[in-house]
N, C-alpha and C positions, 0 to 999 in steps of 0.2 A: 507261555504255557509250555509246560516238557511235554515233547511229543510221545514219549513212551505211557505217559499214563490217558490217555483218551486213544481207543483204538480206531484206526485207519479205517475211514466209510470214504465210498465214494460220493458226487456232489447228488446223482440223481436217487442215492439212499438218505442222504441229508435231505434233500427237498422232500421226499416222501417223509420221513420222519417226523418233520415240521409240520406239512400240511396235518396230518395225522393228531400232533399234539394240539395242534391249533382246534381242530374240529373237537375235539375231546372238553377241549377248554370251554368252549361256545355251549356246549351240550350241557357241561356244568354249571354255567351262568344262565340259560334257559331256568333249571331245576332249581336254580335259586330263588330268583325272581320271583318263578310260581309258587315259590313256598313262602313267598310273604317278604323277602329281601331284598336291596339294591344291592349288584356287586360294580367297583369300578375298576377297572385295570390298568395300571400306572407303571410306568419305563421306569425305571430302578436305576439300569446303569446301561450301558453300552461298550459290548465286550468288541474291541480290534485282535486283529490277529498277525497285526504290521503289516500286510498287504496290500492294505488299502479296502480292504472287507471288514463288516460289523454286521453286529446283531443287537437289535434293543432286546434287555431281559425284563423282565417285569412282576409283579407282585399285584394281592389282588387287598380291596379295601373292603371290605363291609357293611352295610350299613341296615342296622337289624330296627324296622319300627317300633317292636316292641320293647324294646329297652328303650327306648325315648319316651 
């Protein structure tokens, strides 16, 4: 990854960030469910940054009753 195109955070602005998206996400799959949907959430890829650090990234499935 070229470091000049993702700007310089530090780790405890990273970890806030994350926890952050994570609750956001949670909150979104609550409001789905309640509106009649499964949603499942599945690891895509797994990004390294040669350091010996990773992050699973993920994408979300849907699965609507009413079109079945």
């Amino acid at each position: 990854m070229d470091d000049a195109a993702e700007p310089s955070i530090d780790r405890d602005t990273a970890l806030q960030y994350i926890a952050e998206a994570v609750d956001r996400v949670n909150r979104a799959v609550l409001y789905a469910v309640n509106s009649g949907v499964s949603v499942e959430i599945v690891r895509t890829s797994r990004h390294h940054d040669g350091c010996g650090n990773w992050g699973d990234q993920m994408a979300h499935e849907i699965i609507d009753k009413q079109e079945n």
